[in-house]
N, C-alpha and C positions, 0 to 999 in steps of 0.2 A: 576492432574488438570493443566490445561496451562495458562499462563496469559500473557497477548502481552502489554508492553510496547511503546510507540507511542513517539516520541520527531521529532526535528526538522522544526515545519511548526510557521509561522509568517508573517510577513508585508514585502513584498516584490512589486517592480516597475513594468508595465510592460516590460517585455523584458527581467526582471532578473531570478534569478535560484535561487534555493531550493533542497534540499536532504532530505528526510524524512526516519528515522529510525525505523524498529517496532523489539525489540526483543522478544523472547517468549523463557518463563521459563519452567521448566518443559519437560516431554518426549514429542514431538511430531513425532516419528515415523522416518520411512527413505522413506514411499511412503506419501509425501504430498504436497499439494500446500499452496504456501504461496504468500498473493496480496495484492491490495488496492480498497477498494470503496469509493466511497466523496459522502456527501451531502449536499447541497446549499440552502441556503432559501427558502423555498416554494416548493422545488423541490423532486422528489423522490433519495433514494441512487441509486447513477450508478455505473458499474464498470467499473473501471479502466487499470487495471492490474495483470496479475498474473504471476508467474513464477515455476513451476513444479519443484518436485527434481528429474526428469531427467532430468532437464534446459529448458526444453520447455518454452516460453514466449509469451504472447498475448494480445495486447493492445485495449483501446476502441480508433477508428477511428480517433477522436478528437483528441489523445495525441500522437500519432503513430508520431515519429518521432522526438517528444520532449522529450518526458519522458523515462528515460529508468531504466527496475526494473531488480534490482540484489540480489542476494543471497549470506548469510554466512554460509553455513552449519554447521562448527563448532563453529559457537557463536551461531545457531538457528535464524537468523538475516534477515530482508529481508526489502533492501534499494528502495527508488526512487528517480530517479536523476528527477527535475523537469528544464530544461532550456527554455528560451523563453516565460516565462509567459504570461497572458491573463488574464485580468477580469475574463473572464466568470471560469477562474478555483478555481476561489474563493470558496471555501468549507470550509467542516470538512474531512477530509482525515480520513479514519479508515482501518485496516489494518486486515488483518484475516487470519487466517489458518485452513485449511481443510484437517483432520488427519483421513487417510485410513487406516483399521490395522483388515485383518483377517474376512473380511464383513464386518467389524463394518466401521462406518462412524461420526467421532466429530466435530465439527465449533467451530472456537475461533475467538473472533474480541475484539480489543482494545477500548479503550476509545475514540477516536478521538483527530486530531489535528488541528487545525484552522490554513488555507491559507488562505490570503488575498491579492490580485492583486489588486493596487489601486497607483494611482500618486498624 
Protein backbone atom coordinates (compact mmCIF):
# COMPACT_ATOMS: atom_id res chain seq x y z
CA UNK A 1 0.00 0.00 0.00
CA UNK A 2 1.43 3.67 -0.68
CA UNK A 3 0.66 6.57 1.41
CA UNK A 4 1.69 10.18 0.28
CA UNK A 5 2.73 12.51 2.80
CA UNK A 6 1.81 16.31 2.02
CA UNK A 7 3.86 19.27 4.09
CA UNK A 8 4.96 22.53 3.12
CA UNK A 9 1.74 24.79 2.08
CA UNK A 10 0.70 27.97 4.48
CA UNK A 11 0.11 31.77 4.65
CA UNK A 12 1.90 33.26 2.10
CA UNK A 13 1.78 37.24 0.46
CA UNK A 14 0.96 37.81 -2.87
CA UNK A 15 4.04 37.73 -5.04
CA UNK A 16 5.68 35.30 -2.59
CA UNK A 17 6.78 31.48 -3.00
CA UNK A 18 6.09 28.12 -1.53
CA UNK A 19 7.53 24.59 -2.00
CA UNK A 20 5.30 21.82 -1.49
CA UNK A 21 6.48 18.40 -0.53
CA UNK A 22 4.46 14.95 -1.08
CA UNK A 23 6.53 11.79 -0.19
CA UNK A 24 5.24 8.44 -0.78
CA UNK A 25 5.87 5.20 1.32
CA UNK A 26 5.96 2.17 0.06
CA UNK A 27 6.68 0.55 -3.57
CA UNK A 28 5.32 2.68 -6.15
CA UNK A 29 6.86 1.15 -9.16
CA UNK A 30 9.64 2.66 -11.78
CA UNK A 31 6.65 3.56 -14.64
CA UNK A 32 4.75 6.17 -12.68
CA UNK A 33 3.44 9.56 -12.57
CA UNK A 34 3.56 11.69 -9.75
CA UNK A 35 1.64 15.49 -9.39
CA UNK A 36 -0.52 17.88 -7.89
CA UNK A 37 -4.25 18.92 -7.92
CA UNK A 38 -5.92 21.84 -5.67
CA UNK A 39 -9.10 22.50 -4.67
CA UNK A 40 -10.71 25.76 -3.68
CA UNK A 41 -13.81 26.77 -2.17
CA UNK A 42 -16.69 26.12 -3.97
CA UNK A 43 -14.67 25.05 -6.75
CA UNK A 44 -14.19 21.61 -8.44
CA UNK A 45 -10.38 19.78 -8.00
CA UNK A 46 -8.19 20.93 -11.07
CA UNK A 47 -4.93 19.81 -12.11
CA UNK A 48 -2.03 21.02 -11.63
CA UNK A 49 0.91 19.38 -12.32
CA UNK A 50 2.58 16.23 -13.10
CA UNK A 51 5.86 15.03 -13.77
CA UNK A 52 6.41 11.44 -15.30
CA UNK A 53 9.38 9.04 -14.25
CA UNK A 54 10.57 9.56 -17.60
CA UNK A 55 10.73 13.35 -16.67
CA UNK A 56 8.17 14.43 -18.81
CA UNK A 57 6.25 17.52 -17.03
CA UNK A 58 2.91 19.36 -17.75
CA UNK A 59 1.40 22.16 -16.34
CA UNK A 60 -2.24 23.58 -16.12
CA UNK A 61 -2.06 26.93 -18.16
CA UNK A 62 -2.51 29.08 -15.22
CA UNK A 63 0.76 28.09 -13.33
CA UNK A 64 2.93 27.32 -16.46
CA UNK A 65 5.62 29.51 -15.74
CA UNK A 66 5.30 29.86 -11.97
CA UNK A 67 5.22 26.72 -10.64
CA UNK A 68 7.67 24.27 -11.32
CA UNK A 69 7.27 20.22 -10.30
CA UNK A 70 10.31 18.09 -9.54
CA UNK A 71 11.04 14.84 -8.62
CA UNK A 72 13.19 12.60 -6.03
CA UNK A 73 13.20 9.21 -7.36
CA UNK A 74 15.23 7.92 -4.63
CA UNK A 75 13.30 9.44 -1.66
CA UNK A 76 9.82 8.59 -3.78
CA UNK A 77 9.53 12.43 -3.43
CA UNK A 78 7.82 14.76 -5.81
CA UNK A 79 8.25 18.66 -4.97
CA UNK A 80 6.42 22.13 -6.27
CA UNK A 81 8.22 25.12 -6.46
CA UNK A 82 5.26 27.57 -6.18
CA UNK A 83 6.85 31.44 -7.06
CA UNK A 84 4.76 34.55 -7.70
CA UNK A 85 1.71 33.78 -6.01
CA UNK A 86 -1.84 34.88 -6.62
CA UNK A 87 -5.07 34.73 -4.66
CA UNK A 88 -6.71 32.95 -6.75
CA UNK A 89 -4.24 29.85 -6.00
CA UNK A 90 -5.45 29.67 -2.86
CA UNK A 91 -6.41 25.84 -2.27
CA UNK A 92 -5.86 22.57 -0.61
CA UNK A 93 -2.98 21.34 -2.85
CA UNK A 94 -3.24 17.35 -2.88
CA UNK A 95 -0.61 15.35 -4.33
CA UNK A 96 -1.14 11.89 -6.09
CA UNK A 97 0.47 9.07 -7.73
CA UNK A 98 -0.42 7.04 -10.46
CA UNK A 99 1.31 3.48 -10.34
CA UNK A 100 1.45 1.54 -13.82
CA UNK A 101 2.74 -2.00 -13.24
CA UNK A 102 2.09 -5.03 -15.66
CA UNK A 103 -1.69 -3.56 -16.95
CA UNK A 104 -2.59 -2.98 -13.57
CA UNK A 105 -3.27 0.68 -12.93
CA UNK A 106 -3.19 2.19 -8.83
CA UNK A 107 -4.11 6.02 -7.67
CA UNK A 108 -2.69 7.37 -4.42
CA UNK A 109 -3.42 10.94 -3.37
CA UNK A 110 -2.57 12.52 0.05
CA UNK A 111 -4.42 14.29 2.56
CA UNK A 112 -4.17 17.75 1.32
CA UNK A 113 -2.26 20.99 2.24
CA UNK A 114 -3.73 24.33 2.61
CA UNK A 115 -2.28 27.49 0.55
CA UNK A 116 -3.40 30.47 1.25
CA UNK A 117 -2.52 33.81 -0.91
CA UNK A 118 -3.83 36.60 1.14
CA UNK A 119 -2.05 40.30 2.34
Amino acid sequence: QVQLVESGGGLVQPGGSLRLSCAASGSIGSTNNMGWYRQAPGKEREFVATKTSGGTSRYVVSVKDRFTISRDNAKNTVYLQMNSLKPEDTAVYYCYVQKFNAGTYNEYWGQGTQVTVSS
